[in-house]
C-alpha positions as a Markdown table, in Angstrom:
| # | Residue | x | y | z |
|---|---|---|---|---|
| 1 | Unk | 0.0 | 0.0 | 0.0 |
| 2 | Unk | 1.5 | 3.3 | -0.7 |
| 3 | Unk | 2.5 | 5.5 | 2.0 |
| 4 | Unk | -0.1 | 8.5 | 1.0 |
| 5 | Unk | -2.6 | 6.5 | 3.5 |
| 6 | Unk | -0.1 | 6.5 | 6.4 |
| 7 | Unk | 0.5 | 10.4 | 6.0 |
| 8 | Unk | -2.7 | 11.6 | 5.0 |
| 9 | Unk | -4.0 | 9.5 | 8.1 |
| 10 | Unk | -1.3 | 11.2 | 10.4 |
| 11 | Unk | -2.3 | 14.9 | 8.8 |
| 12 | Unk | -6.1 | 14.2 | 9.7 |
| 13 | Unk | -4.4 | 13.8 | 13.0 |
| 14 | Unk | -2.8 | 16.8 | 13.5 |
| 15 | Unk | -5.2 | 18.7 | 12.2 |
| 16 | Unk | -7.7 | 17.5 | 14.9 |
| 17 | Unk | -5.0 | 18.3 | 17.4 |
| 18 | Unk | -4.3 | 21.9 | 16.3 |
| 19 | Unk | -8.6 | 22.8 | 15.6 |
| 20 | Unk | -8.6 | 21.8 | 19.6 |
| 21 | Unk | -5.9 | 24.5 | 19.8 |
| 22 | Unk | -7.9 | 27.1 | 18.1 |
| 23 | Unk | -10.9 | 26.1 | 20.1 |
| 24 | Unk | -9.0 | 26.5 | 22.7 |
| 25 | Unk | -7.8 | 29.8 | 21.9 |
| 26 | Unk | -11.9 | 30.6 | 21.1 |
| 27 | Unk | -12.7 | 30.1 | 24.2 |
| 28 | Unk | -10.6 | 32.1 | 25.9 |
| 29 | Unk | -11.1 | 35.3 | 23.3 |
| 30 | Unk | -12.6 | 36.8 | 26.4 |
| 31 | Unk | -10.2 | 36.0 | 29.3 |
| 32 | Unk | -8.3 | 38.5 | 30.9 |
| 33 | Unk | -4.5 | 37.9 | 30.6 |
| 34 | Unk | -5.3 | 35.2 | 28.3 |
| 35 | Unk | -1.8 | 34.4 | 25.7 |
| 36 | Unk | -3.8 | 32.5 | 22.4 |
| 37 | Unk | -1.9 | 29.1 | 21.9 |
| 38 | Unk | 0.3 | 28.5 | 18.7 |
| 39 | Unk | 0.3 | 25.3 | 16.5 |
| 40 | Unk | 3.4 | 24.8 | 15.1 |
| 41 | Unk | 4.1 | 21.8 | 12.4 |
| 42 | Unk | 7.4 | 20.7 | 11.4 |
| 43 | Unk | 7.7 | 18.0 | 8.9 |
| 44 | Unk | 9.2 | 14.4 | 9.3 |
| 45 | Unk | 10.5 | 11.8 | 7.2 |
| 46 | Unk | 8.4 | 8.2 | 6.4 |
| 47 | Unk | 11.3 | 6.1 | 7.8 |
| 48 | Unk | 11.3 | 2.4 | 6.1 |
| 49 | Unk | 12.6 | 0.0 | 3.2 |
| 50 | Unk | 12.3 | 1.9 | 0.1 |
| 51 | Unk | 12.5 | 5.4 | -0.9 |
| 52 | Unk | 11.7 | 8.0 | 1.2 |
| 53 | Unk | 9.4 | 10.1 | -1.2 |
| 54 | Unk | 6.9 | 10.7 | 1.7 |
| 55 | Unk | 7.1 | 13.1 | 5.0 |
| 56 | Unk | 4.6 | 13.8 | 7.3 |
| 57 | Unk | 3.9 | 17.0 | 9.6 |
| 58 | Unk | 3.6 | 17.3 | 13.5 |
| 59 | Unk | 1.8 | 19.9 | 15.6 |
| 60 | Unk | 3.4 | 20.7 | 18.4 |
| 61 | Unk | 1.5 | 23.9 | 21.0 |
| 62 | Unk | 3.8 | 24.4 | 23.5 |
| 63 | Unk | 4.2 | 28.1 | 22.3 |
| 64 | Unk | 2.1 | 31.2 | 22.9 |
| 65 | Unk | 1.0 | 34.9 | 21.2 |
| 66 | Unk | 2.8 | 37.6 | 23.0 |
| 67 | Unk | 0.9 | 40.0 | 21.0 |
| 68 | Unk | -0.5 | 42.7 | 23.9 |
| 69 | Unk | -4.5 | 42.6 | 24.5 |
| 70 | Unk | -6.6 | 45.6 | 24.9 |
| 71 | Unk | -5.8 | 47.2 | 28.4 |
| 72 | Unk | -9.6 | 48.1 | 30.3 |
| 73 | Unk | -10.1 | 50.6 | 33.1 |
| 74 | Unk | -11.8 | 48.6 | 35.7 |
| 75 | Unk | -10.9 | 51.1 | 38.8 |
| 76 | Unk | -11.4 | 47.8 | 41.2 |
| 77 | Unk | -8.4 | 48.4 | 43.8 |
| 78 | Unk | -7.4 | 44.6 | 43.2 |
| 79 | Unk | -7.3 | 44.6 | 39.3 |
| 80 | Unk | -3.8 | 45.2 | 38.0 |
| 81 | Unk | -2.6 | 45.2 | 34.0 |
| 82 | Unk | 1.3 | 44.7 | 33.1 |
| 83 | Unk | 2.4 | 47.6 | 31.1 |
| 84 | Unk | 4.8 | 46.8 | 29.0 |
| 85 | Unk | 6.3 | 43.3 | 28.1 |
| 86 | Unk | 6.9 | 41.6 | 30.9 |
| 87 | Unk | 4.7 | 39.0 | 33.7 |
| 88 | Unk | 3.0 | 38.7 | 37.2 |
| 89 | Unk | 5.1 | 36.0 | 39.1 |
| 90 | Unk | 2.9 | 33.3 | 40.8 |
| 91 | Unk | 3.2 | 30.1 | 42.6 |
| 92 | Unk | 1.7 | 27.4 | 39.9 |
| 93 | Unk | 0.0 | 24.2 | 41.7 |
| 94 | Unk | 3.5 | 22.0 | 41.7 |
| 95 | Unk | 5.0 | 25.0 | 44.2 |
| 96 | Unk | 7.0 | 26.2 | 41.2 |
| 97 | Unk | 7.6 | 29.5 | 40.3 |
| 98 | Unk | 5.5 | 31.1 | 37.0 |
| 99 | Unk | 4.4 | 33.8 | 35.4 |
| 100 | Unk | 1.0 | 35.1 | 33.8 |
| 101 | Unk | -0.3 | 39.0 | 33.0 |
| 102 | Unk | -4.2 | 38.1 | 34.8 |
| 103 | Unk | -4.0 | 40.5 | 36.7 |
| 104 | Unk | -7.6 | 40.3 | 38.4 |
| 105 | Unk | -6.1 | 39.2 | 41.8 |
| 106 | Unk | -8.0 | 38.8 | 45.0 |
| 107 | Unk | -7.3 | 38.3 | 49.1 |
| 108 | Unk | -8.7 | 34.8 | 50.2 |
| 109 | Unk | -9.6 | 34.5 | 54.2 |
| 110 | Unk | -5.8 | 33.5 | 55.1 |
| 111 | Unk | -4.8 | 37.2 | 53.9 |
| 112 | Unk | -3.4 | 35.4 | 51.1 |
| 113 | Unk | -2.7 | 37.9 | 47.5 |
| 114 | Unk | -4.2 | 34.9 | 44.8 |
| 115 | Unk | -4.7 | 35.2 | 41.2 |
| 116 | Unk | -8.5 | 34.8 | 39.9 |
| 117 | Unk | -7.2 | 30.8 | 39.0 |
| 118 | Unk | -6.0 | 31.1 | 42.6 |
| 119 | Unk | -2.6 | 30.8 | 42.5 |
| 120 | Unk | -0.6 | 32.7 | 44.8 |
| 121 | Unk | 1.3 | 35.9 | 43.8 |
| 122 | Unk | 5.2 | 35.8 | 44.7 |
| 123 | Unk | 6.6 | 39.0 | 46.2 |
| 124 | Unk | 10.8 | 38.7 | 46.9 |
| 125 | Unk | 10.2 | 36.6 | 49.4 |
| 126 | Unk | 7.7 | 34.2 | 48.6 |
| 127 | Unk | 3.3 | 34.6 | 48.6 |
| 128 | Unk | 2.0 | 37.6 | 49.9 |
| 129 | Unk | -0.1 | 38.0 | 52.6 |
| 130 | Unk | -1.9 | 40.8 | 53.2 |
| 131 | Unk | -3.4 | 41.9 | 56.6 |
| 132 | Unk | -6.7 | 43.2 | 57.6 |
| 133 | Unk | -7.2 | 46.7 | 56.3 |
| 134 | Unk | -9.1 | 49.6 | 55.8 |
| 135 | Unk | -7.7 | 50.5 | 52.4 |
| 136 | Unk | -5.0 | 48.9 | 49.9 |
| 137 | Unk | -3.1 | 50.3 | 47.4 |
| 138 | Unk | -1.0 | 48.7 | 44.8 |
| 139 | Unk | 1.5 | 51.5 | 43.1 |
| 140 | Unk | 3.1 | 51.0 | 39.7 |
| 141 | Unk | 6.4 | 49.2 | 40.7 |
| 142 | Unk | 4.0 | 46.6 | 42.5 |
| 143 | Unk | 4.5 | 48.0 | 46.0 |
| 144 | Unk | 1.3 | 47.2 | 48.0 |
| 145 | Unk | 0.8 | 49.1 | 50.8 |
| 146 | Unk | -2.5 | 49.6 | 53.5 |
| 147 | Unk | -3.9 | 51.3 | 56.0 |
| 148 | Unk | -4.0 | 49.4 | 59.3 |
| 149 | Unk | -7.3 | 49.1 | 60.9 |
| 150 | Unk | -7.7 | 52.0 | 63.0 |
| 151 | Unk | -5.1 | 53.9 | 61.8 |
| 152 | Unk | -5.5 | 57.7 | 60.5 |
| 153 | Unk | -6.0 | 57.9 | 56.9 |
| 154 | Unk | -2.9 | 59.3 | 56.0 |
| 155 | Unk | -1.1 | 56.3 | 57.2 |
| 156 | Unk | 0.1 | 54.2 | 55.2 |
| 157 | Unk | 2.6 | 50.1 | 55.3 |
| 158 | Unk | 4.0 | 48.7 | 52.8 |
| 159 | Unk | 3.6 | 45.0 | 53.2 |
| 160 | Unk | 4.7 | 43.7 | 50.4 |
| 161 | Unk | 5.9 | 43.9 | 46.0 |
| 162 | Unk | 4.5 | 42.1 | 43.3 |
| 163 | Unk | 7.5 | 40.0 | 41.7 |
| 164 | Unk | 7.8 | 41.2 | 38.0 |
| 165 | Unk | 9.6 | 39.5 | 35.2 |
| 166 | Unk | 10.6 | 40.2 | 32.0 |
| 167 | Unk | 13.0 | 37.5 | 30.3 |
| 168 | Unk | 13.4 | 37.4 | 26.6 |
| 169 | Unk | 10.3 | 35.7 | 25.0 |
| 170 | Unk | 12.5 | 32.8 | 23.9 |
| 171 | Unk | 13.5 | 31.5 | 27.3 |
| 172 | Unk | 9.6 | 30.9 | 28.1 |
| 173 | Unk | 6.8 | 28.5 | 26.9 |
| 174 | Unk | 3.3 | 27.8 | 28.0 |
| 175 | Unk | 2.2 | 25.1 | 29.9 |
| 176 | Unk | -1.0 | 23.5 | 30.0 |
| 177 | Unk | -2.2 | 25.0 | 33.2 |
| 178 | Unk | -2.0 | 28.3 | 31.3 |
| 179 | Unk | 0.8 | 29.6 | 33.2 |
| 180 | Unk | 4.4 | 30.6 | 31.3 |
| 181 | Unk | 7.7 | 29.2 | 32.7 |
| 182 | Unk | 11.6 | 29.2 | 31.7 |
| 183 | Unk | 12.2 | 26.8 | 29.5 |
| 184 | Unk | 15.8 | 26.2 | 31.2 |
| 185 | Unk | 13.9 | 25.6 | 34.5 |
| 186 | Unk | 14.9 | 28.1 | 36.4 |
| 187 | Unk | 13.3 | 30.9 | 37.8 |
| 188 | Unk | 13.8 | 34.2 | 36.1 |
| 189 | Unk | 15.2 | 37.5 | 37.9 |
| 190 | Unk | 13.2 | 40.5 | 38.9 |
| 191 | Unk | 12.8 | 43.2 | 36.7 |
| 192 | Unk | 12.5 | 46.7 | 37.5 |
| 193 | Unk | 11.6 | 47.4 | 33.6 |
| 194 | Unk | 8.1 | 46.1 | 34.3 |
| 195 | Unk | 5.5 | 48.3 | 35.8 |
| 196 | Unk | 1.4 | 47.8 | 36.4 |
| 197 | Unk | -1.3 | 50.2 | 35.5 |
| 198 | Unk | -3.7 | 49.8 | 38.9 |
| 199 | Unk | -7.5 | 49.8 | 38.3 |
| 200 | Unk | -7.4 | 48.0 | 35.1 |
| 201 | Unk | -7.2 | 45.1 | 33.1 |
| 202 | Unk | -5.5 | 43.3 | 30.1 |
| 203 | Unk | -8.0 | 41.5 | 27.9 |
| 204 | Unk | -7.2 | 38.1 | 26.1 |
| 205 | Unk | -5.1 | 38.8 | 22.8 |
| 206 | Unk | -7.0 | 36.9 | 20.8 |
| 207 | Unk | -8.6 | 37.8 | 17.9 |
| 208 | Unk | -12.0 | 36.3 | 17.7 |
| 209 | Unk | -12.4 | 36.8 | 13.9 |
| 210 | Unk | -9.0 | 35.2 | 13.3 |
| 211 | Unk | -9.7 | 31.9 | 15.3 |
| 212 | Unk | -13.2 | 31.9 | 13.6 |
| 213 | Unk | -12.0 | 31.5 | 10.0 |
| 214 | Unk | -9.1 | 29.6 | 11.5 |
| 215 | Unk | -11.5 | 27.1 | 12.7 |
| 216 | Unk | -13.3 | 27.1 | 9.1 |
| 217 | Unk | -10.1 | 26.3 | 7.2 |
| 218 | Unk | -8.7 | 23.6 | 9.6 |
| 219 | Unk | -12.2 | 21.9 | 8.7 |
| 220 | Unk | -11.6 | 22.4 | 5.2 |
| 221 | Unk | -8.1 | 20.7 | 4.8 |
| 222 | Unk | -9.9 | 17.9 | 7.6 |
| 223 | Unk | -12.2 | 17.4 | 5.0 |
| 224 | Unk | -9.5 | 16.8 | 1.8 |
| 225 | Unk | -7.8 | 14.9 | 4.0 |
| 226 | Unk | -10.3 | 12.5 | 4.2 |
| 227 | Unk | -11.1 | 12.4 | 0.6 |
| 228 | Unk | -7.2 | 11.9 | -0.1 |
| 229 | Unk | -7.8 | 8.8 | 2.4 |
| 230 | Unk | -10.9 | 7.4 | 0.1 |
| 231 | Unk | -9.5 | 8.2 | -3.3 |
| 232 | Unk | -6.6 | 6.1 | -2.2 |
| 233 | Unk | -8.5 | 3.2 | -1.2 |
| 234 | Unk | -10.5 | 3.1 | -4.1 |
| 235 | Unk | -6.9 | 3.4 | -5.8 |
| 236 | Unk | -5.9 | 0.5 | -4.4 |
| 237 | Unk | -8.8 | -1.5 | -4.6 |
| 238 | Unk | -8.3 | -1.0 | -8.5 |
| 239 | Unk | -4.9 | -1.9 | -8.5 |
| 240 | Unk | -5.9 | -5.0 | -6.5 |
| 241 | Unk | -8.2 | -5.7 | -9.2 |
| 242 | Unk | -6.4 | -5.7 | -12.2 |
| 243 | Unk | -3.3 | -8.1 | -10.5 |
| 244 | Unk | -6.2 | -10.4 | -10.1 |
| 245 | Unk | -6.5 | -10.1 | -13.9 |
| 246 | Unk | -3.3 | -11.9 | -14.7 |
C-alpha cells in the first residue's frame, strides 16, 4: 500500500490536534491575561525500506502569542494590567515559580494575594499575605501598601511587592495549566523594567475573527484529508483488481 494513506491518516491527525488548539484559543477570546496558543508543524520523514518520497507534519502547542491585548479601566483596587512586556510571578499548583499578565487578583480568608485561578502571587520573598485593612493600594512598581485598621487615613505600610519578570520571550513556553515558565527551568530575575497600571485590566489577545476562519479552514483541509484517504483506497482497490486479472 503506498504511503499516501499513512501520511494523509497522520495529517487528519494533526489537524484535529491543532482545531482543539484554536478552540481553545476561542474560548478564551474573552479572558483577561489570556496568551492565544500557537500550533506549530514541522515536517518528518516516512522512515522504512524503500524510498523516502513521503514526510509527514507534526503539531506541536507548546508556544504562545505575546501580542498585547486591549488594556480596560476597571478602577477595582485589586485589578492590576502589566504595562509593558513583561509577567506577574505566581506560585503554579507543583510549588514552582510562574508567570502570567491576569492581573484580576484577590485576598482569600488567610490574607493570602491569589490570582482569579488562585494561585498565589510571589513578592521577593515568597506569597503575599496581606493583613486586615481599611484601604490597599498597589503602586506602579508593584509595592502594596495599606492602611491598618484603626489607623488615620494618612497612614500608610508597605507589606509587600508584586515580583515582576521580563526574560526574553525565547526562554519561556506555555504550559498546559495556562501559566508561562523558563524553559531552562529556572526561575527568572526581577525586573525593575516592568511596571502595572492599577484599576485595570488586560484582555485576552485573541482575535475572535482570526480563530473563527481559522476554525473554518482547519475543517476544510480535515475534510481533503479524508477524501485523499478514500480516493486512495479506491486506488488501491483497483490496482488489486487488475493483478487479479493476470
Amino acid at each position: 500500500m503506498d504511503r499516501v494513506v499513512f501520511v494523509i491518516g497522520n495529517a487528519g491527525k494533526q489537524l484535529l490536534q491543532a482545531q482543539a488548539v484554536n478552540a481553545n484559543n476561542l474560548a478564551n477570546a474573552t479572558t483577561n491575561g489570556f496568551q492565544a496558543e500557537m500550533a506549530k508543524f514541522s515536517s518528518r520523514a516516512v522512515s522504512g525500506a524503500g524510498f523516502q518520497s513521503r514526510v509527514f507534519a507534526v503539531a506541536e502547542n507548546n508556544s504562545a502569542s505575546f501580542a498585547k491585548g486591549e488594556i480596560q479601566r476597571t478602577g477595582r483596587t485589586l485589578d492590576v494590567a502589566v504595562n509593558g512586556n513583561g509577567w506577574i510571578a505566581v506560585q503554579a499548583a507543583d510549588g514552582n515559580e510562574a508567570y502570567t499578565r491576569a492581573g484580576n487578583l484577590h485576598v482569600d480568608i488567610n490574607g493570602q494575594l491569589l490570582t482569579r485561578s488562585d494561585y498565589p502571587v510571589l513578592g521577593d520573598s515568597g506569597p503575599i499575605v496581606i493583613p486586615d485593612n481599611q484601604k490597599l493600594e498597589i503602586g506602579s512598581d508593584g509595592t502594596i501598601s495599606v492602611r491598618p485598621l484603626g489607623q488615620q487615613p494618612n497612614t500608610l505600610a508597605e507589606v509587600g511587592r508584586i515580583k515582576m519578570v521580563s526574560p526574553d520571550k525565547d526562554e519561556l513556553e506555555k504550559g498546559p495549566d495556562g501559566l508561562l515558565r523558563m524553559r531552562n527551568g529556572r526561575d527568572a530575575e526581577a525586573s525593575t523594567d516592568v511596571s502595572l497600571i492599577s484599576g485595570a485590566l488586560e484582555g485576552s489577545n485573541v482575535n475572535g475573527v482570526e480563530a473563527m476562519v481559522n476554525m473554518i479552514g482547519l475543517a476544510r483541509m480535515f475534510d481533503v484529508s479524508v477524501k485523499i484517504m478514500s480516493t486512495a483506497k479506491e486506488m488501491d482497490e483497483r490496482t488489486t483488481q487488475i493483478m487479479n486479472l493476470g
